[in-house]
C-alpha positions in Angstrom: 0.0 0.0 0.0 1.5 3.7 -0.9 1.6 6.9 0.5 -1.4 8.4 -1.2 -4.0 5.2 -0.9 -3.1 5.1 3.1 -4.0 9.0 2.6 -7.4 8.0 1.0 -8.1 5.7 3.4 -7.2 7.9 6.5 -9.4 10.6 5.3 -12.3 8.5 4.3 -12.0 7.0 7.6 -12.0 10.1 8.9 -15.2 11.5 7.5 -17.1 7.8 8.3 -16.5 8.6 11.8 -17.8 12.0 12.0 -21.0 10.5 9.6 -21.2 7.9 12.6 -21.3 10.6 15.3 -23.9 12.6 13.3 -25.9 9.5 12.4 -26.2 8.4 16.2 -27.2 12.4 17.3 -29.9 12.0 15.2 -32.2 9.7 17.1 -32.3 12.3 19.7 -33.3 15.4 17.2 -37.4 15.5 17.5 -38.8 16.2 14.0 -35.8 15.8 11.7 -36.8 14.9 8.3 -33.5 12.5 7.1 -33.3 12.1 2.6 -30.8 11.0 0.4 -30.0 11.4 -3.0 -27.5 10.7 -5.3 -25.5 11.0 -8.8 -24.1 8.7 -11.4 -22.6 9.5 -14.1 -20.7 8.0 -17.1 -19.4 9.2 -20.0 -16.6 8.6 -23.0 -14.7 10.8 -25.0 -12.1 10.5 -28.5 -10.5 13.2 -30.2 -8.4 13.6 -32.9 -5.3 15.1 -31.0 -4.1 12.5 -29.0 -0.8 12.9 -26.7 2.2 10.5 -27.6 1.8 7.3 -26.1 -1.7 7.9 -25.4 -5.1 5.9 -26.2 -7.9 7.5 -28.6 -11.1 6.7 -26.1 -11.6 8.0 -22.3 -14.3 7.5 -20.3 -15.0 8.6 -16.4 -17.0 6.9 -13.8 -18.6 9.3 -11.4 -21.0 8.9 -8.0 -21.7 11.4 -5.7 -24.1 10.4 -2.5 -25.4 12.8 -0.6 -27.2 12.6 2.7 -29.7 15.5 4.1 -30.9 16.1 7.4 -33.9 19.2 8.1 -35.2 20.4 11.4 -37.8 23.1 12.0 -37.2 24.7 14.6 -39.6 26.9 14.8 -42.4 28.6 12.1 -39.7 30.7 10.8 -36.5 29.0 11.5 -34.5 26.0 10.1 -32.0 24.2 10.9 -30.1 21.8 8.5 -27.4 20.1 6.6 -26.0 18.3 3.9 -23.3 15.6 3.1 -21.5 14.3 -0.1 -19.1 12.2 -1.0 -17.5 12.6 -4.5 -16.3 9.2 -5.9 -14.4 9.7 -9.6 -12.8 7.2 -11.9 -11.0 8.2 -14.9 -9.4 5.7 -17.4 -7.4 6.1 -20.2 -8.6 2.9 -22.7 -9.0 0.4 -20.1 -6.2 1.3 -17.8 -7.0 3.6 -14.4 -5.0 7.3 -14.5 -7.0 9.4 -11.8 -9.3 8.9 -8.9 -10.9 11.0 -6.9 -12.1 10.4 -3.3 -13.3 13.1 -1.5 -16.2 15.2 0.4 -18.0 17.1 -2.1 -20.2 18.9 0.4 -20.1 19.1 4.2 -22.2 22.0 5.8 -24.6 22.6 8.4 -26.9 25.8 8.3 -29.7 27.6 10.2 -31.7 30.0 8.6 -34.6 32.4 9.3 -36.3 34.9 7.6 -33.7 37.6 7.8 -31.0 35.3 8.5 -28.7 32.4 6.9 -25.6 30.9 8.4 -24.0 28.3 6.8 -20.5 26.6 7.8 -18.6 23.6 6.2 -17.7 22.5 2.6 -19.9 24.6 0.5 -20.6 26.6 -2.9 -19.8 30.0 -2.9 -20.9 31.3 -6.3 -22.0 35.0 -6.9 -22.6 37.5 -10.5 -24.6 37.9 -13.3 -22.2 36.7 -16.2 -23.0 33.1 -17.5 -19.3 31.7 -19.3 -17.0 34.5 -18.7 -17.1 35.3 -15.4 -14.7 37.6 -13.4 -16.3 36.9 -10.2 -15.6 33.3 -10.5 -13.6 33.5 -7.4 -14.6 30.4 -5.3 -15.8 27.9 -7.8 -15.0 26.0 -10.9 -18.7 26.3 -12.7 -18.7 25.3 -16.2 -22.3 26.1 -18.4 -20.6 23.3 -20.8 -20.9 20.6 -18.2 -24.0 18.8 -18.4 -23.9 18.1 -14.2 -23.8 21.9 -13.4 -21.3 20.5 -10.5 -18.7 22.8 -8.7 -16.1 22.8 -6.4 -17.0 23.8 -3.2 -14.7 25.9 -0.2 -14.6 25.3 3.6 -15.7 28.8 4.9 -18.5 30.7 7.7 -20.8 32.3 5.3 -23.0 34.6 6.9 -26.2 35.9 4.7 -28.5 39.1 6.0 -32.0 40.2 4.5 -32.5 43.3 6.2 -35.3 44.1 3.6 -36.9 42.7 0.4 -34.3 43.8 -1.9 -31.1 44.2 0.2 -28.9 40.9 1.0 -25.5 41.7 2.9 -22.9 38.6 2.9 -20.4 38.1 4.5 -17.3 34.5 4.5 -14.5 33.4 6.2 -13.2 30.9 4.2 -10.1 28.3 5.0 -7.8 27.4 2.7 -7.0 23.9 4.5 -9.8 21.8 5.6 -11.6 22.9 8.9 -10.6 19.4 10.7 -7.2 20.1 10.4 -4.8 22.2 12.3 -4.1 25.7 10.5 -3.1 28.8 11.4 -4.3 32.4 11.0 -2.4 32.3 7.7 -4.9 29.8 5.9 -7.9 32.2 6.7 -9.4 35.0 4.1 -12.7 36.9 4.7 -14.8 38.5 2.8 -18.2 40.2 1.5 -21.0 41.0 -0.4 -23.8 43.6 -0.4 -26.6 43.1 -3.4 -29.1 45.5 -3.9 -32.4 45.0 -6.4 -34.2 47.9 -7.5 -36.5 49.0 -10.9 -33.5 50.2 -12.5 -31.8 46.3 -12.0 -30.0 44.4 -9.6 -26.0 45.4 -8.5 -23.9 43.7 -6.5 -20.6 45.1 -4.7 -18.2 42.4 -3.3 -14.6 42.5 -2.1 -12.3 39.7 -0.5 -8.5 39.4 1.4 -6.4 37.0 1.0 -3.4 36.3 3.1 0.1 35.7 2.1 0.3 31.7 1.9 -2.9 30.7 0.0 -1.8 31.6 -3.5 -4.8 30.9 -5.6 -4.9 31.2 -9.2 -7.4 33.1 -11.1 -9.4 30.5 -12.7 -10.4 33.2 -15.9 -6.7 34.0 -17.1 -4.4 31.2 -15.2 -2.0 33.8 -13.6 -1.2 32.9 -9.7 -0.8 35.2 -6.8 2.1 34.5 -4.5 1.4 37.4 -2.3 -0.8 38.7 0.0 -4.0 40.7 -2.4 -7.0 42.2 -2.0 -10.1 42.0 -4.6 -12.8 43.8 -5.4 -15.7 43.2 -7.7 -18.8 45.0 -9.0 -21.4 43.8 -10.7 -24.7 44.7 -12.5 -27.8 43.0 -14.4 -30.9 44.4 -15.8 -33.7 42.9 -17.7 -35.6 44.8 -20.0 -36.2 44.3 -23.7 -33.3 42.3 -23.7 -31.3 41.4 -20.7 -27.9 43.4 -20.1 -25.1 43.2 -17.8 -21.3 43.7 -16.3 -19.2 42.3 -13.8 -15.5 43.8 -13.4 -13.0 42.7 -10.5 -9.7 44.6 -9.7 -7.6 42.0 -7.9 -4.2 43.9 -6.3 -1.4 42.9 -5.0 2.3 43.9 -4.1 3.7 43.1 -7.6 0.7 43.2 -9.8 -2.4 44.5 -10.7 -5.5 42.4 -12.9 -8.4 43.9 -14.1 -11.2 41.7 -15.8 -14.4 43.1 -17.0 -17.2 41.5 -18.8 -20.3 43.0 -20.4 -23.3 40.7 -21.8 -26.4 40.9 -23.1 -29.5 38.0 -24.0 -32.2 37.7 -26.1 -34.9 35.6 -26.4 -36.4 34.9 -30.3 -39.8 33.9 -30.0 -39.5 31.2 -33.1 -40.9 27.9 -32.3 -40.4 27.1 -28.1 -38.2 30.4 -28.1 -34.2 30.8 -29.3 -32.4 32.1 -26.5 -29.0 34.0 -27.8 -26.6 35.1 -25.5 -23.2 36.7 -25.8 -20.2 38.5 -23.4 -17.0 40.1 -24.2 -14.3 40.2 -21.7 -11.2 42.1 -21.5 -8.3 41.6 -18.9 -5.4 43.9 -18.3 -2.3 43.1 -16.5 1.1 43.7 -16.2 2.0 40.2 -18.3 -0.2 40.9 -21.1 -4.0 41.8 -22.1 -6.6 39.3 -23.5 -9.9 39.8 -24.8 -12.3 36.8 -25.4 -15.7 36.9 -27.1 -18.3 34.0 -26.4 -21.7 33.5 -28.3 -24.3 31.4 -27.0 -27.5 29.6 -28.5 -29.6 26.9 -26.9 -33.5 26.1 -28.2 -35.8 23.4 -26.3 -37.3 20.9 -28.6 -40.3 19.6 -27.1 -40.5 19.2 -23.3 -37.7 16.8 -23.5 -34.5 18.0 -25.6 -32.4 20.8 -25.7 -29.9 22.0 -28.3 -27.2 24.5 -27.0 -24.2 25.9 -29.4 -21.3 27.8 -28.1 -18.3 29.6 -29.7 -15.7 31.1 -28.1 -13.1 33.6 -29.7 -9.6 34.7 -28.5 -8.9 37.4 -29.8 -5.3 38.1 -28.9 -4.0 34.8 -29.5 -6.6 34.2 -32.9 -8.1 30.9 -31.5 -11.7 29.3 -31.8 -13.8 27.2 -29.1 -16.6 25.4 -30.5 -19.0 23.2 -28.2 -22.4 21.7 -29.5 -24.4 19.4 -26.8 -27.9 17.9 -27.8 -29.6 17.0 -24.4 -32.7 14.6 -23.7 -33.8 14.9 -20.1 -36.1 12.5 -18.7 -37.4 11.8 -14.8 -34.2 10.7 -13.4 -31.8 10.5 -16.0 -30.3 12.4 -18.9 -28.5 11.4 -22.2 -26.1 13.9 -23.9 -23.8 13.7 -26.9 -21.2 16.7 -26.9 -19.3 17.6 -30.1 -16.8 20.0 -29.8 -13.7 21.2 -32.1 -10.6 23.3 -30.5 -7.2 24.1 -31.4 -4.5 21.2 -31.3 -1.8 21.1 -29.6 0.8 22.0 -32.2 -1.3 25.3 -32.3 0.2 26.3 -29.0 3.6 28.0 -28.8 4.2 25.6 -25.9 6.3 21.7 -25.4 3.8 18.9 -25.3 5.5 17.6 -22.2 3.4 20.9 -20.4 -0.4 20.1 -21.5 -2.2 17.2 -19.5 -2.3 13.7 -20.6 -6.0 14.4 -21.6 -8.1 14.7 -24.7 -10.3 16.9 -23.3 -10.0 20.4 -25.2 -7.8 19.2 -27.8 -8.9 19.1 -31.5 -12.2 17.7 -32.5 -14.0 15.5 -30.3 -17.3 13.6 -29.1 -18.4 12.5 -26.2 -21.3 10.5 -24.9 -22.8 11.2 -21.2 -24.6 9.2 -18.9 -26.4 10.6 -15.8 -28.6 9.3 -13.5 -30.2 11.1 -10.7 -31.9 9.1 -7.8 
């Protein structure tokens, strides 16, 4: 047995026993309402851009379990919380090249009519823009994948309703997970204030990170090594057509990023209705500036498939992103075949030896997808 399955097998021996301690509180909860739910999913992939010494199919095994408990504890007041596991499989032809083993949610939360407070493994996912998304500062939320999963952040997320149309946030989020032993240096806070009015809905949210966590900005790839500070603003309104922008200035001691996205939508009332979509975003920083365009098209067919095109453009680097899915959704499972067509590698002005031993996002490909929701 290696180092990394006796790590698996610690942590998922960890976790059992806190799902033990929580299972055997529970008899003594009056009223608890316990559910359970879960997600499969499997899918395959080929491409024509495959690495050296690589096979020409994938395919991924995916199940994630998750176990709810709910309390009222009064007319107005809740108390709850959820737990998932995340449980991956991906093979390379028929030979194993990554697992993953790991909580996928693990939060508790009470909640009231002007109050929410919510601490464990959770989402934290905020703004208006739909692909290109400046604001994508917690999460890894992708419109192109069919299981609209994310990654999800240990933090204390406190929400406030003080009226109507006024929400105040506020997180403390850890870098490291909550049952292990950290310092003050894992630990970054933050907040949001969102305000909905006649004129549309605006947003204003800033966060600080300390020196240690260096994240990387999920939008451009460029990592921050020292402590920085971000701040974000955000607006959406729907009229005639919808509209919006979300820009973030994210500083630090050596650099500065700015990223700002405008979009708009439409909806084409031919047939069920043609929903267009499209953003432009442009990001400046001391390495270099990028722009990218993205359109968007998706149509329901019936009450039971979906058709969604998307093209993305870089304009600095003259490179194309093309992604087709055809969806059929039924009562507890979906069937999806992605086409998709992207620059090789050889298109890059990098060595092979630095992309991923993946055929995801290289050249054309198709790709089946399985998932089933119970």
């Amino acid at each position: 047995m290696n180092f990394i399955d006796i790590y698996y097998k610690n942590e998922i021996l960890k976790y059992f026993r806190i799902l033990i301690l929580i299972i055997t509180l529970i008899p003594s909860i009056q009223g608890y309402t316990l559910s359970s739910k879960g997600m499969f999913t499997m899918d395959a992939l080929t491409s024509n851009d495959i690495p050296s010494s690589w096979p020409s199919y994938e395919s991924r095994l995916s199940y994630i379990p998750t176990l709810s408990i709910r309390q009222n504890l009064s007319i107005s007041s809740l108390l709850d919380g959820e737990w998932a596991y995340h449980l991956k499989r991906n093979y390379a032809g028929d030979s194993l090249y990554n697992k993953i083993e790991k909580n996928h949610r693990f939060w508790i939360r009470f909640s009231n009519q002007k109050l929410e407070v919510r601490l464990g493994l959770q989402k934290l996912i905020f703004g208006p823009t739909q692909i290109l998304r400046p604001l994508s500062w917690f999460d890894t939320f992708d419109v192109k994948d069919p299981t609209r999963q994310t990654d999800g952040v240990n933090a204390l997320r406190v929400k406030w309703f003080p009226s109507n149309n006024i929400s105040v946030w506020s997180w403390l989020i850890n870098s490291d997970s909550w049952l292990a032993n950290n310092n003050l240096e894992t630990l970054s806070l933050g907040g949001r204030a969102e305000l909905s009015s006649s004129i549309g809905e605006m947003g204003l949210t800033f966060h600080f990170d300390p020196k240690n966590s260096k994240p990387a900005i999920e939008q451009i790839g460029v990592p921050i090594d020292r402590s920085q500070s971000r701040l974000g603003l955000d607006y959406r309104f729907d009229g005639f057509i919808g509209f919006w922008n979300e820009s973030t200035l994210i500083k630090s001691e050596e650099s500065e990023i700015i990223l700002s996205t405008i979009g708009a939508d439409y909806t084409i009332p031919i047939s069920n209705g043609i929903l267009v979509m499209t953003e432009t975003m442009y990001v400046l920083n001391k390495y270099e500036n990028q722009n990218y365009s993205v359109i968007m098209a998706s149509v329901p067919i019936g009450i039971i498939h979906m058709a969604i095109y998307i093209s993305q453009f870089d304009w600095i680097e003259n490179k194309e992103y093309h992604y087709f899915r055809w969806s059929s959704v039924f009562d507890s499972y979906s069937l999806n075949m992605i086409v998709s067509l992207n620059p090789k590698r050889d298109q890059y002005n990098m060595l092979e030896s630095a992309f991923p031993n993946s055929l995801t996002g290289f050249g054309a490909g198709i790709q089946f997808m399985f998932i089933y929701n119970h």
